[in-house]
N, C-alpha and C positions, 0 to 999 in steps of 0.2 A: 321643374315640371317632372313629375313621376313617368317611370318607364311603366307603360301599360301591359307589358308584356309579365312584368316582376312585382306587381302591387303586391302588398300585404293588405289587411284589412284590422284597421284600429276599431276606429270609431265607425268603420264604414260599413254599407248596409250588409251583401252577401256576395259573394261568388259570383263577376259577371265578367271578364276578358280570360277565362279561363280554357287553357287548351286542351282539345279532345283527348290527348292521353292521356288526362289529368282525371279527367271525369270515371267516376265508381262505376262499376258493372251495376247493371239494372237486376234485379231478382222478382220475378209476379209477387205481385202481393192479391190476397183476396178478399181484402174488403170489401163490399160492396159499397157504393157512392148515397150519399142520403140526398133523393131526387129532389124533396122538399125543400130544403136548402140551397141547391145547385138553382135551383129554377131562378130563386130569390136572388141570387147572385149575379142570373146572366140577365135578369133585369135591370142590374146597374149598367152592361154591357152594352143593352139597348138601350138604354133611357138616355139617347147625351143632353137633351135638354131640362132632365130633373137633376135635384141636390137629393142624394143619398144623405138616410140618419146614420152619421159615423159610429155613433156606440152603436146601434143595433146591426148596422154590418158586422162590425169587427166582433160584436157577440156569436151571429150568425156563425161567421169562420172560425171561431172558439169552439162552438159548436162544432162544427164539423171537425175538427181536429177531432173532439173530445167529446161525443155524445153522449156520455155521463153529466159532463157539467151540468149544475148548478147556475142558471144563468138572474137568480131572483138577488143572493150578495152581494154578484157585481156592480147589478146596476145600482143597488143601494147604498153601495161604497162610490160612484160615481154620481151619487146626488147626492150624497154628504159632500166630498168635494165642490161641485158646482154651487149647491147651498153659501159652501164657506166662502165660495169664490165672489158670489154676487154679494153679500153682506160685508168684506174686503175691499170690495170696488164702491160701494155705496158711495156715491157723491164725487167720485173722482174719475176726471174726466183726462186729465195730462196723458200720453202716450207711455211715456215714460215710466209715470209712476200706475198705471195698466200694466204695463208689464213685471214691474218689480214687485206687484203686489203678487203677478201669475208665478213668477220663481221663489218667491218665496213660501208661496203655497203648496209649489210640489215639490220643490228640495229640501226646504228647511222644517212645516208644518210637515208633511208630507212622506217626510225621507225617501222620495224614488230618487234613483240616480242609476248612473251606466256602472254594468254589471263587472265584476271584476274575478268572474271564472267563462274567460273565454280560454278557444284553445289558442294554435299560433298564429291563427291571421283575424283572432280579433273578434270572431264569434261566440256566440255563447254556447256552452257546451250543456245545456239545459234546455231543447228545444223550445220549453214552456215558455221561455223569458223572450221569444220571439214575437207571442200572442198579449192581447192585451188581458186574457185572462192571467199567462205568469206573471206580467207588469204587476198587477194588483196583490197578487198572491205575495211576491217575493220584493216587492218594490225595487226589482233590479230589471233592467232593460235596456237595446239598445238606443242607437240613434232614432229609428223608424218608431216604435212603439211609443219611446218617451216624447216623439214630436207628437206622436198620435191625441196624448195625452193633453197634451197645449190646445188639440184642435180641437176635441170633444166638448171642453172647457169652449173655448172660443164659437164652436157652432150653438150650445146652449146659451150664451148670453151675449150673443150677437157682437163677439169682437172681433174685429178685422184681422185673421190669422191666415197666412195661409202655410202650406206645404212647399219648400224647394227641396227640389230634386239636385242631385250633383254625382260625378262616377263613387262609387262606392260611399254613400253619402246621403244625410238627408237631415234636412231643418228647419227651422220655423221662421215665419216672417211676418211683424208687426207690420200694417200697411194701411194708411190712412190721408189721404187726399195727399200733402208733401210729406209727408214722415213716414222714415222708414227705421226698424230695429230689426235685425236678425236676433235668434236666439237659437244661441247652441246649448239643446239638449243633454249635449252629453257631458259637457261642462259647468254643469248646474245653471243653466242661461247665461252665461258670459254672452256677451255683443261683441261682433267681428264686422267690419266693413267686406261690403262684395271682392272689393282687391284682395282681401286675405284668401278667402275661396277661390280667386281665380288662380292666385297664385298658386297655392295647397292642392287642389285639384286638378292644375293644367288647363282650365278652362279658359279659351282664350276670351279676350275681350272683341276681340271681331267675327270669330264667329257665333258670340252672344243671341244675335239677333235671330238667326235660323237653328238657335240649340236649344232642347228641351230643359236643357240644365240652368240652374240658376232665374228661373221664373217664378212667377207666383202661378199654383195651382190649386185649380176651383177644389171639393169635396172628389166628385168623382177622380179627376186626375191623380188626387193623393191615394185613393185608394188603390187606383190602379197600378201608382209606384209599389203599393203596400202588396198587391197580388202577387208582385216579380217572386218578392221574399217570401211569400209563402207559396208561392210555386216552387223554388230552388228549399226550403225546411222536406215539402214532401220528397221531393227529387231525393233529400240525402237521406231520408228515410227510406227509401227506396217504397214508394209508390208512385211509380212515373205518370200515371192514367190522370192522379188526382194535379202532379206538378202540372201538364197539360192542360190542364181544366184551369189553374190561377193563371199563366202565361199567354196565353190564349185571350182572358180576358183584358188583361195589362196591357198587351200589344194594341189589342183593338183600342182602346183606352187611350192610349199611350202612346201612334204609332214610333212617333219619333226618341222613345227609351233606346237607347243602345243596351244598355245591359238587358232590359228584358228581351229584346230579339233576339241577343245572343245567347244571353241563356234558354231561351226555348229550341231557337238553331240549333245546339252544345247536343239537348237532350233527345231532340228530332235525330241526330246523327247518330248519338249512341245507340238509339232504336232501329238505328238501319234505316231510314226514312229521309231517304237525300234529297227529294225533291223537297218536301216540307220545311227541310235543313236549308236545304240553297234558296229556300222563298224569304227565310225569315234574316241569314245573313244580307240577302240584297237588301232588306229594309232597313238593320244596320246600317247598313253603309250610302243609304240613302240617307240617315242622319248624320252618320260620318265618315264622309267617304275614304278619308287618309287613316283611317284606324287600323293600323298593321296588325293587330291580333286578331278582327273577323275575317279582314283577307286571307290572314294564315291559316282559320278555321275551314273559310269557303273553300280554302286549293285544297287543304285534305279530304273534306268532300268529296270535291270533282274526281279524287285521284282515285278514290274509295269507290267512286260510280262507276270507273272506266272510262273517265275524258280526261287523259293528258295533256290535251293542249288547252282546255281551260283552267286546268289543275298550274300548268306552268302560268298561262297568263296572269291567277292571282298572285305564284309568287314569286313573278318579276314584280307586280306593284309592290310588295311588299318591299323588296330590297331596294328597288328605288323611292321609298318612300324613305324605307330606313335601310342604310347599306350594310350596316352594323349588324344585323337581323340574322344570325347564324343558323338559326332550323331550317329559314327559308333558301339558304345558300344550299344545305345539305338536302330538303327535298329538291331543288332543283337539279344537284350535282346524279342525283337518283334517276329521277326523272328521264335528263337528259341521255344518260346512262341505260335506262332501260328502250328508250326510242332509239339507241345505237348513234346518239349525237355524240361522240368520243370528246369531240375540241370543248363544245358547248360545254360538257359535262366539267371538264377541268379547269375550264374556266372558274366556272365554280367552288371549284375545289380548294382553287388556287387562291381563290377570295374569302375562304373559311379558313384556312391555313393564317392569311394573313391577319384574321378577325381574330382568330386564336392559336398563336403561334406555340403555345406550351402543349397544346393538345395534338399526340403522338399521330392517334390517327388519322388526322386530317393530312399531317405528310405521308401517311402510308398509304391515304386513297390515291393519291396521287401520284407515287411511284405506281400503283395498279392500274390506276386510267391509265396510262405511259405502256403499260405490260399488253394490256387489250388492245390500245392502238398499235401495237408492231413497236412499241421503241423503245426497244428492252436496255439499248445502252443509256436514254434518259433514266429508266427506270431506275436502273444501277447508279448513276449518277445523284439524283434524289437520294437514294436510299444509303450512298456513304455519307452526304453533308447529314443526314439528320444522324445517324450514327456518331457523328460528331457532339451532336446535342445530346443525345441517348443512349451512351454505351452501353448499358446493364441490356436494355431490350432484345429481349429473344424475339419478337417479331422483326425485326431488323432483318434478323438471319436469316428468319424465313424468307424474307421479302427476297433477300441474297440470294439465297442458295433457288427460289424459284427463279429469278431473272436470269445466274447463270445456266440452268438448267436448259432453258428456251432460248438462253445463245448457245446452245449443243457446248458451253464449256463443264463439261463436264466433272472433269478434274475437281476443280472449283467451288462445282455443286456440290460433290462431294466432300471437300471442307468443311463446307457449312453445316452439312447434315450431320456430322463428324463431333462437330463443335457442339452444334444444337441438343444431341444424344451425350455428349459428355455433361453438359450442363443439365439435364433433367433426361436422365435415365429413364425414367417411367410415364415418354411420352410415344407410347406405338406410333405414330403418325409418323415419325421421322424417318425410324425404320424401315415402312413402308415406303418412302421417299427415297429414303439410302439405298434401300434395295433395288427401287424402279431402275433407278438412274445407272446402277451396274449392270441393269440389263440393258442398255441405253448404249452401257460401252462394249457388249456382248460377253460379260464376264458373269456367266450363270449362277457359278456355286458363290461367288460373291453375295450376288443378289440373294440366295438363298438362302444363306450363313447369317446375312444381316438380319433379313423379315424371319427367320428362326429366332433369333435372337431378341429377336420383338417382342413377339409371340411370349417368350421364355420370362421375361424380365421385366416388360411393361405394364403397366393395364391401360387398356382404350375400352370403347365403346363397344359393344356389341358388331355394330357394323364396321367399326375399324378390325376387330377381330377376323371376323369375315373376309373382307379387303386382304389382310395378308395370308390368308387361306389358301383364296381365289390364285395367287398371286404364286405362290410355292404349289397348288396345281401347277398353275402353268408352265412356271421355270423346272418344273419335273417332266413337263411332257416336252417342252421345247430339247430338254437332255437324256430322251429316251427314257426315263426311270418312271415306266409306265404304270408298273402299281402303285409309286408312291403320288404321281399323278391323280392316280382313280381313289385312293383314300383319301388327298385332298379336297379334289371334287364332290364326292359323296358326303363328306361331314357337313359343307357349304351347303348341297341341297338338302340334307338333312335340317341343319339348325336353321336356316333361313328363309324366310319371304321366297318364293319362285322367283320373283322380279328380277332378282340378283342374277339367275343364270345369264339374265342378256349380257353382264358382265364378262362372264365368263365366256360368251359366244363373237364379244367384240374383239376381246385378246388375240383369241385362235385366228378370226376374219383380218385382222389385219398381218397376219403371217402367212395366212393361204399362197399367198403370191410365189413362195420357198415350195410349190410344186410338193410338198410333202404329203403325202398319201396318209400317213396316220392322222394329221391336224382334221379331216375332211370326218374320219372314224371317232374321234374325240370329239368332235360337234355334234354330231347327230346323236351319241352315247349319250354326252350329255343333257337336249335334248328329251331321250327319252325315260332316263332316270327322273329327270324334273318332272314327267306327267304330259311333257308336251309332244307326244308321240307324233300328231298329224306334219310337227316342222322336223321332226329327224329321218327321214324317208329320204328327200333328197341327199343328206350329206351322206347316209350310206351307202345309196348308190352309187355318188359320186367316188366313193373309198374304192369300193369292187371294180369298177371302171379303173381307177389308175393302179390297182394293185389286187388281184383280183385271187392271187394263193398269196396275199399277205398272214401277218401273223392275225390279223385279228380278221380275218375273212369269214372264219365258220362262225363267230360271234356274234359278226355284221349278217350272215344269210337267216341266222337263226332270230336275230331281232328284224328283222324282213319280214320273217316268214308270221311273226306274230301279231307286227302292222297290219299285213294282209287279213287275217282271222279276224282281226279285232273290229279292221274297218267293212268288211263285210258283214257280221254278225252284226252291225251295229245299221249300215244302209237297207239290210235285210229287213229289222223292225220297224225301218221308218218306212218304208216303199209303199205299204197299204194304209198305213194308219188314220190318213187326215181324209177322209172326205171334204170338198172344198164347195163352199155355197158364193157362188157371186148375184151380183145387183148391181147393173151400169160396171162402172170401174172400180164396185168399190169388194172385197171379198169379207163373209162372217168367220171373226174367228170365235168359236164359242165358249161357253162359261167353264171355266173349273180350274183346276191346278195345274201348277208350271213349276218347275223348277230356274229361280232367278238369283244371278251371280256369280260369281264363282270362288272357290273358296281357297284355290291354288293357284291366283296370279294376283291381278293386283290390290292391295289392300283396300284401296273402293270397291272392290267388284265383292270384296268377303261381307258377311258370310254367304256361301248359297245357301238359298234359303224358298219354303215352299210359300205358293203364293196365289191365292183366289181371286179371280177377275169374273167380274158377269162380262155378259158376253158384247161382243161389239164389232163393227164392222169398221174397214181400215182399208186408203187407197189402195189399190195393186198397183200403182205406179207412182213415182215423185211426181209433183205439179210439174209442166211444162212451161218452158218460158210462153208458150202460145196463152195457155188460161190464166197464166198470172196477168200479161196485157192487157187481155180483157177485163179484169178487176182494175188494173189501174187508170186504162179507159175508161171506165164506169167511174170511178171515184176521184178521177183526175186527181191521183195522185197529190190530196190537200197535203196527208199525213209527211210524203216526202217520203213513202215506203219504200221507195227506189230511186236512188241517183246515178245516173247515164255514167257509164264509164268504160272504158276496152277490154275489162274482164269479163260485163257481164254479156248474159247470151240474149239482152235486149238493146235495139237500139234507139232512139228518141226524136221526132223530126215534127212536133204537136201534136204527134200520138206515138206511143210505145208501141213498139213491131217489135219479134223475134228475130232475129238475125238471119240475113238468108240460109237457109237453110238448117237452123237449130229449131225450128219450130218444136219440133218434139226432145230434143233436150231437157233436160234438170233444169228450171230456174236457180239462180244462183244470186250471190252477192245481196240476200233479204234478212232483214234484223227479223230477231224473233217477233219483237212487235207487227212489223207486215207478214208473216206468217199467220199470229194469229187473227190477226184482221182478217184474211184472205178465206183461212178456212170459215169463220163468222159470215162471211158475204156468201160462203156455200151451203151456210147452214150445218153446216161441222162446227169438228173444232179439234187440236194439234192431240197426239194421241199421249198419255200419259207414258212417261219411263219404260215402267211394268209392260203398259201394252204393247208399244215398240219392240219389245224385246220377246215376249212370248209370237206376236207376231213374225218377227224374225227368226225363232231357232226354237219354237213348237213347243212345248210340255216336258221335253228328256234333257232338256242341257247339251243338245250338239254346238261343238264351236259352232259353226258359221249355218249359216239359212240353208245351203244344201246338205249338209253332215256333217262328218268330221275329219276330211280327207282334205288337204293343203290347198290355197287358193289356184287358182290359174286364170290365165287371158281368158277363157271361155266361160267362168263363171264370177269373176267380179274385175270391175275397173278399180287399177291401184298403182302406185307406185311411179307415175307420170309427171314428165317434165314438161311444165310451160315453153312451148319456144315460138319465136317467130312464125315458124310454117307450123306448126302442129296448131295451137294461139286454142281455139274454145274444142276441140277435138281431144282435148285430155279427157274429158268429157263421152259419155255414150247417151244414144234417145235412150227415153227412159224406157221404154219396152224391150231392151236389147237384152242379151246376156242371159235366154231361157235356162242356160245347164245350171244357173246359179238362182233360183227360183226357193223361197222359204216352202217349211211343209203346207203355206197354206197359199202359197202360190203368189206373194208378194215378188216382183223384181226390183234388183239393184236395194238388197236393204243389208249390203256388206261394198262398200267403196261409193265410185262416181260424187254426190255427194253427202257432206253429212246431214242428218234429220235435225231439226230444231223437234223441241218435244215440249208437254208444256208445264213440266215439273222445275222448281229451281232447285239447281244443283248441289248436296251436301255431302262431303267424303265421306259422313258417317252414320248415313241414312239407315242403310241396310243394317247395321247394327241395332237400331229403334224399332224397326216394323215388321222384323221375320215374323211376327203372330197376326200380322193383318191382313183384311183383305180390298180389293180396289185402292190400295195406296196410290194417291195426289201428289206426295211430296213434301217437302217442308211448308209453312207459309209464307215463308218470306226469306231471300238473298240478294246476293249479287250476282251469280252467276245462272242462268237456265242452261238445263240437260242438250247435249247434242250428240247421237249416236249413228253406229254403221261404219265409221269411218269415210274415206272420201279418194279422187283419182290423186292426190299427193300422195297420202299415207304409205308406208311400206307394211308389207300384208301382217306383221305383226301387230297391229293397231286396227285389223277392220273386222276382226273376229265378233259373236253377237253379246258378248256380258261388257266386253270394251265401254271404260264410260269417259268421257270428253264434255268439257262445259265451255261458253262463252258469254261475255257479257250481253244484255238482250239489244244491244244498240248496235253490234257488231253486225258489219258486211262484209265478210270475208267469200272470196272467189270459189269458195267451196264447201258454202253451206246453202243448203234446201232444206225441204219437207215435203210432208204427203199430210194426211188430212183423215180424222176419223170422225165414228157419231157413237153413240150408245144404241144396240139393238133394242132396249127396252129402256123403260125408267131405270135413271141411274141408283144404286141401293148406295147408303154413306160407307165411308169408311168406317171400319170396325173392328172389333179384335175379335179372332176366332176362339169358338170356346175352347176352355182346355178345361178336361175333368181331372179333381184331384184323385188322388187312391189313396182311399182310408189306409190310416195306421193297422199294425198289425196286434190286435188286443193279447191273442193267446198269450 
């Protein structure tokens, strides 16, 4: 029996247990569809009680292929056939010699037969010879076309033919009260008993009875196998609309096709369209339910949608189906892995290891599960036996030199890294590693000497470059050699992404403890070299306080003194600006220009860019656990928009109540989906990205809703520990916290919690639409927008260009929303004009 997972394709029809990574990228195509046609087609769809005309179908989809053709030859090459065929048959009535007369007419009279420029699995690499137009043209074709051929013939002179179906596979069947002949097409009608296909094909003999395979099928059903295949020709054409359009009908057709399910499943998923995907896999497998390659399709799905435990549940069946099954070990060893199952995960691991012992890294994930679980002497242990196997392997060494690292053996580390740098000179990362680890053992110029050395004689990455930059800063500043410190530092924020400084600010943070007065002066320096002047105010302060005629004091009062200038000249222009219009709870922010993103932190937030909104009005406050009750009161909660749990600030007893006392609280723990329902029940609706954000930090680009001066307790909730006694009080009612109020009089739209918004999320949106205006978003993801930050976050993450996404199924204990409308008709999204400027003639 063939492995389903490794078919090739000979004789067989097209592409159907094939895995999602396998499948081509989709690119729009702009054909338009010929409706005339389509209409005709989904009449076979509907009609299950007529007999479709097979030539004039299969013209139809020639047609469509090709609306050029010619469709007056055809037919008259296929009644010259039929002619010869009924003037052949005259008088002969035996089965047998019926069908010797039909193979001899189209193999021998005829010359068709199976094409012999396929590529490597068997297809033809002439898409024409897929249609019964190339049949005719080229007299080459495959299985499907050339049984086609038998049947056109057989529906014109009423002989009992029909279409079987089989995986990757398709043939003819003479069938008449007790006589039966199969006739394989592609073998110039050679005759095989049913056992040769079952065997050839895996089709068992007991599950016969409830399989689609190996039946006789009326007109319509053959066509329907016929649609799979020319749904999968458009698909590798890359017109996905049109493969949609044959699959679709096949299915319906067809239900119990495995391959057409899957293949329409395969191209639903490529499209991003998991529900579609996961309707058509469970029909699969409602035909077959032990088919280990749609289960492995379905779990990539699931995983792809953001449901890990039904992603795992597929491929557990999988490997219990088949244990042998090694992708399914490795998503699961992932999986497990990413849910923090450590044991679970190694398990797995342990059982691809043993699926495929010669492959390096399945033993190398496995000394690493051992390193995350704490058991760094397993790790070590692992990692010498397979060194046994694998001396040459430099990741070996790695794996070494990190396990001794994290048993603080030092020394050791040091070997490896030693070893690993003698062996491939020009790999910076090592260096980088050699260096750490000296600093590890407090031997500075060590460390400095090496990552110099890096530096000098490697090439890495851009960001490895970086990295040992950051790194000789700091072993300069931890050894007083403070200017070479500050040229370190400066070239880093120079050549690099802002993000990196947190790099830099994690080094110093974790030394602060060594009471050193400069480290405190070098954070906040740093800081404010990068542009992030609002978070370097503290640590200066903090420098003057423990050393207050240090050497860098007049440095530290004069970068003070220019915070203060900066941040007042800047609260000064906002203090009158916004006249603020309210209505009930909800305030107008009005039409025109904002400044959105930012183009000096993180690479989502680049570029800032200017940005036109009509005008619109937005709650002044997050929903309350009190009004979301009320909606799930009224709608009793069919959707399941809320499930009871100790996080959230609702509790459940046949109706949903606020918790004592949180009535005016954030709702919390709601998927984006009951967000948008909630505002829909209010006659809103979730406020776009753009609006969130101008809503939050006004028209000028201030960090945060109040300005641009550093968060505090009195103007945002942040930074908060869940605990026993504190339990939904990490939390503030949502009217709390006036100092921290947007220009337009929004509260809490920086922490408490985050917003669902109703854009799905793309890292590289803002790159596509700096020339537009009321931007929506993409059309389609996986992930939706959530902004503000929340009472978790640490106040570096609740600033207003801050961008954060989650899947829209997600309840997490620290996401809400608020709710807008449109002040007027909404105008579409559109590109702003830009005038050219004539060349210069003179």
């Amino acid at each position: 029996m063939p492995n389903k997972t490794t078919k090739t394709i000979n004789d067989f029809v097209f592409i159907i247990f094939l895995f999602l990574y396998n499948l081509q990228p989709i690119i729009a195509h702009g054909t338009p569809p010929n409706d005339a046609i389509e209409t005709k087609l989904l009449e076979i769809k509907q009609g299950s009680n007529t007999t479709p005309n097979l030539l004039e179908t299969l013209l139809l989809v020639s047609k469509h292929w090709d609306p050029s053709l010619d469709l007056v030859p055809l037919r008259e090459k296929i009644d010259q056939l039929s002619l010869s065929a009924k003037q052949n048959l005259k008088g002969k009535n035996n089965p047998n010699e019926i069908t010797r007369e039909l193979k001899t007419l189209i193999h021998d009279t005829g010359k068709f037969g199976y094409t012999d420029k396929v590529d490597e699995r068997g297809v033809p690499v002439n898409p024409e010879e897929l249609f019964l137009h190339g049949l005719l043209k080229t007299h080459k074709g495959y299985c499907m076309n050339l049984s086609l051929l038998y049947l056109i013939l057989g529906q014109k002179l009423n002989i009992p033919l029909h279409g079987v179906a089989l995986p990757n596979h398709f043939f003819v069947r003479y069938q008449n009260k007790g006589t039966r002949i199969n006739i394989e097409t592609t073998e110039r009608g050679a005759s095989y008993p049913d056992s040769f296909y079952q065997q050839r094909f895996g089709v068992l003999a007991d599950n016969q009875k409830k399989s689609y395979f190996l039946k006789n099928l009326n007109g319509r059903q053959t066509l329907g196998a016929y649609f799979s295949n020319v749904g999968m020709v458009y698909y590798q054409n890359q017109k996905p609309e049109r493969a949609i359009f044959y699959l679709e009908i096949s299915t319906s057709i067809n239900p119990g096709s495995i391959d057409a399910q899957n293949n329409l499943a395969n191209i639903y998923s490529e499209l991003k369209k998991p529900a579609k995907a996961i309707e058509h896999y469970s029909l699969a497998l409602k035909a077959e339910p032990d088919n280990t390659s749609t289960l492995f399709n379905l779990g990539l799905v699931h995983m792809d949608s953001g449901n890990p435990d039904k992603a795992i549940d597929a491929f557990l069946q999988v490997v219990q189906i088949e244990p042998s099954f090694s992708p399914a070990h490795r998503m699961l060893a992932n999986l497990y892995l990413q849910n923090n199952r450590l044991t679970s995960s190694l398990l797995h691991l342990k059982l691809l290891a043993r699926i495929q012992p010669e492959t390096l890294q399945n033993h190398l994930n496995i000394a690493s599960a051992y390193g995350k679980m704490g058991q760094q002497a397993l790790a070590l242990e692992t990692l010498k036996q397979i060194q046994m196997r694998f001396p040459e392997s430099a990741q070996i060494n790695e794996g070494l030199a990190e396990a001794y690292y994290r048993m603080e053996d030092f020394q050791r580390a040091i070997e490896q890294y030693r070893f690993l740098i003698d062996k491939d000179p020009a790999h910076l990362k090592n260096y980088i590693q050699l260096g750490w680890t000296y600093y590890r053992l407090g031997d500075l110029s060590m460390a400095s000497a090496w990552t110099l050395r890096g530096i000098k004689k490697s090439m890495g990455t851009d960001q490895l470059k970086a990295l040992a930059q950051m790194n000789l800063g700091f072993y300069s500043l931890l050894q007083k050699q403070y200017m070479k410190a500050k040229e370190w530092y400066e070239t880093v924020i120079s050549e690099n992404p802002v993000h990196l400084v947190q790099g830099m600010i994690q080094d110093i943070n974790e030394n602060l403890s060594s009471h050193r007065a400069d480290l405190h002066f070098f954070k906040g320096w740093i800081y404010y070299k990068a542009g992030k002047q609002n978070k370097s105010k503290d640590s200066l302060q903090t420098y003057l306080k423990m050393d207050a005629n240090g050497p860098f004091s007049r440095e530290t009062r004069d970068l003070l003194q220019q915070l203060q200038t900066q941040n007042n000249r800047s609260e000064k222009n906002l203090s009158d600006k916004y006249v603020i219009k309210e209505e009930g709870n909800m305030v107008l922010v009005p039409a025109g220009f904002f400044k959105m993103g930012a183009s000096d932190s993180l690479e989502d937030e680049a570029p800032e860019h200017s940005v036109y909104l009509d005008g619109y009005w937005i709650d002044k406050y997050e929903v309350s656990a009190n009004e979301f009750a009320e909606f799930l009161n009224e709608k009793n909660n069919v959707k399941g928009y809320y499930l009871d749990n100790k996080f959230g600030t609702l509790f459940y007893d046949g109706r949903f109540h606020p918790r004592p006392g949180l009535e005016n609280y954030p709702i919390n723990n709601v998927t984006w989906f009951a967000a948008d329902s909630y505002c829909k029940w209010k006659g809103k609706r979730l406020p776009t990205e753009a609006e969130w954000e101008k809503a939050a930090r006004g028209e000028n680009s201030q960090l945060y809703p109040w300005g641009n001066s550093a968060p505090s307790s009195t103007r945002a909730r942040y930074f908060q520990n869940w605990t026993d006694e504190l339990e939904h009080k990490v939390m503030v009612p949502v009217q709390a916290l006036p100092e921290g109020k947007s220009p337009y009089g929004l509260y809490n739209m920086a922490g408490n919690v985050k917003e669902w918004v109703d854009d799905w999320y793309d890292r590289e949106y803002y790159r596509e639409q700096s020339e537009y205006a009321n931007p929506r978003g993409p059309i389609g993801g996986e992930f939706k927008g959530v902004r503000g930050g929340s009472w978790r976050d640490l106040k570096g993450f609740i600033y207003s260009s801050f961008r954060n996404n989650g899947t829209p199924k997600s309840r997490m204990d620290d996401y809400g929303f608020r709710c807008a409308k449109n002040a007027a008709q909404a105008s579409e999204e559109k590109r702003l004009t830009s005038r050219a400027i004539p060349r210069n003639k003179g």
